[in-house]
C-alpha positions as CSV (number, residue, x, y, z in Angstrom):
1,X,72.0,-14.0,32.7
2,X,70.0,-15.7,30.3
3,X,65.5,-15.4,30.0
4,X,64.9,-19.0,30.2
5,X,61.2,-19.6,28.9
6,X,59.9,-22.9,30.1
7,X,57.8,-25.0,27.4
8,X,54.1,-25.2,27.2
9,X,51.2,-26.1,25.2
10,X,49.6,-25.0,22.5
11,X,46.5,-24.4,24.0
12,X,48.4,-22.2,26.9
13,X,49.4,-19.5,24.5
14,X,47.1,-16.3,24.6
15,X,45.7,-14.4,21.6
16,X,48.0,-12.4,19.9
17,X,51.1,-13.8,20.6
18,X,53.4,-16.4,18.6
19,X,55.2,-19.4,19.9
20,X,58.1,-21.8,18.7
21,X,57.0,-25.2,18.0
22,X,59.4,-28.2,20.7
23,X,57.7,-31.0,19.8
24,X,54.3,-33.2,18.8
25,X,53.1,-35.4,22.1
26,X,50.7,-37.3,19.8
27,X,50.3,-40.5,17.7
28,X,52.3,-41.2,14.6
29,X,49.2,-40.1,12.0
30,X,48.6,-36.8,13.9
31,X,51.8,-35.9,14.2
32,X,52.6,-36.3,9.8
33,X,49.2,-34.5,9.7
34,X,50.4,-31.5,11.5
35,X,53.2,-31.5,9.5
36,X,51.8,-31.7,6.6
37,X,50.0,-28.4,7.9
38,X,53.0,-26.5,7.8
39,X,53.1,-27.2,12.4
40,X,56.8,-28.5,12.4
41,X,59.1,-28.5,14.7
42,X,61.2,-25.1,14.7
43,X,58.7,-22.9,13.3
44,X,56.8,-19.9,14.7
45,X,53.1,-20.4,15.1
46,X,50.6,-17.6,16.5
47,X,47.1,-17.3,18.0
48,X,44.2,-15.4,16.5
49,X,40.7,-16.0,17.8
50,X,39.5,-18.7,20.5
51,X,36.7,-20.7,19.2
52,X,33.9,-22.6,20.8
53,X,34.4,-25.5,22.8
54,X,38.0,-24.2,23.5
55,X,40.3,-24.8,20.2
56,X,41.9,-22.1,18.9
57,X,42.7,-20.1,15.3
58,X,46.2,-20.5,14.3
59,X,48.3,-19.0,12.0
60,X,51.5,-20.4,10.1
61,X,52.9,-18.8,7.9
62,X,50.1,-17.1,5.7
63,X,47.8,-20.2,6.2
64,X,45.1,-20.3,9.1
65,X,43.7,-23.1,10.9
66,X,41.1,-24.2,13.5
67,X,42.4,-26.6,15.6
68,X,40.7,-28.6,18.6
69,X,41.3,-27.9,22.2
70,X,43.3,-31.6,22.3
71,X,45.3,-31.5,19.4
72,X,46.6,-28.1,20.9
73,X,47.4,-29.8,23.7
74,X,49.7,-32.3,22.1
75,X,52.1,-29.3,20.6
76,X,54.7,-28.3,23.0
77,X,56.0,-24.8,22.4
78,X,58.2,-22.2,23.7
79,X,56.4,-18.5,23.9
């Protein structure tokens, strides 16, 4: 039998752990902007710190971003 690990969001994933990126649920602009930040689709991205007003620090790769409690939102993932 096979784990199967519904999708999420972004913002859903607790410190400390990493997550697959599914898919952007945002506008065009965001979306390439993301990408451009290394958040595409099929690569691992992890949690390191909550901030204030409920965005998050990511990590890709060796790069680390702060990113807004509705941006998060709008990345699907799959823990």
């Amino acid at each position: 039998m096979t784990d199967f690990q519904p999708s999420t969001t972004l913002a859903d994933v607790p410190i400390g752990k990493s997550a697959l990126i599914l898919a952007h649920h945002t506008n065009p602009e965001l979306s390439r902007r993301l990408k451009e930040l290394g958040l595409r689709i099929g690569r691992f991205v992890s949690v390191h710190q909550k901030t204030s007003g409920g965005g998050q620090i990511i990590r890709v790769g060796e790069s680390r971003y702060a990113v807004d409690k509705r941006t998060l939102r709008a990345v699907e993932v799959r823990l």
